[in-house]
N, C-alpha and C positions, 0 to 999 in steps of 0.2 A: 459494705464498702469494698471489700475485695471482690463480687461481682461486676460492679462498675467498674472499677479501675481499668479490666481488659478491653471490658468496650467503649470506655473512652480513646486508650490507644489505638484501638483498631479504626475507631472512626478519624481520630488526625491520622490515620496512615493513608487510610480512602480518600481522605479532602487532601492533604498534601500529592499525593499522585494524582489527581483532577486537576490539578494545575498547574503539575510540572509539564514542560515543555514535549512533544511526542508527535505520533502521528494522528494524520486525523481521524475521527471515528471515524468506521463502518456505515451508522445510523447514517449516515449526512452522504453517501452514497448512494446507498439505497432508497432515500427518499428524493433521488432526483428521476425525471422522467426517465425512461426504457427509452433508446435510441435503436437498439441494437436488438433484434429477435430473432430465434430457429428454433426449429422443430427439427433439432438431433440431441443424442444422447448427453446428459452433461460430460460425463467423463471425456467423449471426442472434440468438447467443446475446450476440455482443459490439456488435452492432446496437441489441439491445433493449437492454440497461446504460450505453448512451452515452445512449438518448430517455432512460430514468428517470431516470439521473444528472442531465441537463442540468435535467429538470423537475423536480427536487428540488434546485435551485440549487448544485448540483457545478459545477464545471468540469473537462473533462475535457479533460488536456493530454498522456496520453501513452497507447499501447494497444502492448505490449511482446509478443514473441515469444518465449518459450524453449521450444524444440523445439516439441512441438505444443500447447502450453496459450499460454493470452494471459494477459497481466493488463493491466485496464485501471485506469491511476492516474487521480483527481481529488482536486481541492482544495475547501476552502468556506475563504476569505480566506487568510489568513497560517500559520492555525493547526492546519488540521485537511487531514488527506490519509486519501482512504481509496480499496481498493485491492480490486478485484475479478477471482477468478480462475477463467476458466473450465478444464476439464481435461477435454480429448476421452477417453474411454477407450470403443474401438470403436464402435457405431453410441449410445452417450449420453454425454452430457458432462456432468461436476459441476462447481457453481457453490458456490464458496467465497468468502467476506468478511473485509475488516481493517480496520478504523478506529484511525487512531491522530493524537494532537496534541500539539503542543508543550508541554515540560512548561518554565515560566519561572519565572526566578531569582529570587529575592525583590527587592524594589526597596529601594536606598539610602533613607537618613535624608537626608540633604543633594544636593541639584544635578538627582536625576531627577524632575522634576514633571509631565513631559510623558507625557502616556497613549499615548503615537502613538508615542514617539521613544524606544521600546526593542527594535530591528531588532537580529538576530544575537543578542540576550540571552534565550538560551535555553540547557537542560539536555539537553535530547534529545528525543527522542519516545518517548510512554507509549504503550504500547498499553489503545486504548479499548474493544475488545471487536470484536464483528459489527455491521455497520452493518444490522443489523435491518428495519430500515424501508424503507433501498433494495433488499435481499435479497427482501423479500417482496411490494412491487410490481416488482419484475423476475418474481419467481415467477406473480402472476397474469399477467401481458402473455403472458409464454410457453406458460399453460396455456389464453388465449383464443384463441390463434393457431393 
């Protein structure tokens, strides 16, 4: 009995976080087609998506490692995160896109009037599609280079 008991909790802690509310997998990126292909190094590949990003007013606050792909996360305010992921496969790398933003709650009739002062009041995140626009000047910068 005291064996189980831990791996009981542990498993409602994996199925309760399976369906709280978050971002979208990774999986469901990378099983969409490759639009995007080069033959340069990853690292210059995560180089040029931090200058577009920053100069398309992202901020870029995180550049993650799983196994040999990156993904680089950025933010534009409170609302919006999108998530760019390069995938080495031998001598070229595919570049895939995520845009997604907070999906918020409807506001009360009485007490919330302030536009500023509905932090944490949110639903989850939606996913918004490919962040098109950053995807496509990363694409020329890499094909000038």
């Amino acid at each position: 009995m005291k064996t189980i008991f831990p791996f009981l909790l542990g498993a409602g802690a994996v199925s309760f976080t399976a369906c709280a509310p978050g971002y979208t997998s990774a999986s469901f990126v990378y099983a969409e087609p490759a639009e995007y292909v080069y033959e340069v190094p990853v690292d210059r590949v995560v180089v040029v998506t931090q200058e577009v990003l920053v100069d398309r007013g992202w901020t870029v606050y995180r550049v993650e490692r799983s196994g040999p792909n990156r993904i680089i996360w950025a933010r534009r305010g409170d609302d919006d995160v999108v998530r760019i992921f390069a995938s080495p496969t031998g001598q070229r790398v595919v570049v895939r896109g995520l845009w997604e933003a907070r999906e918020r709650k409807a506001r009360r009739e009485h007490g919330d009037h302030d536009e500023d002062n509905d932090r944490g009041r949110h639903k989850g995140w939606v996913r918004r599609g490919r962040p098109q626009d950053g995807i496509a000047a990363i694409d020329v910068r890499l094909k000038n280079h």
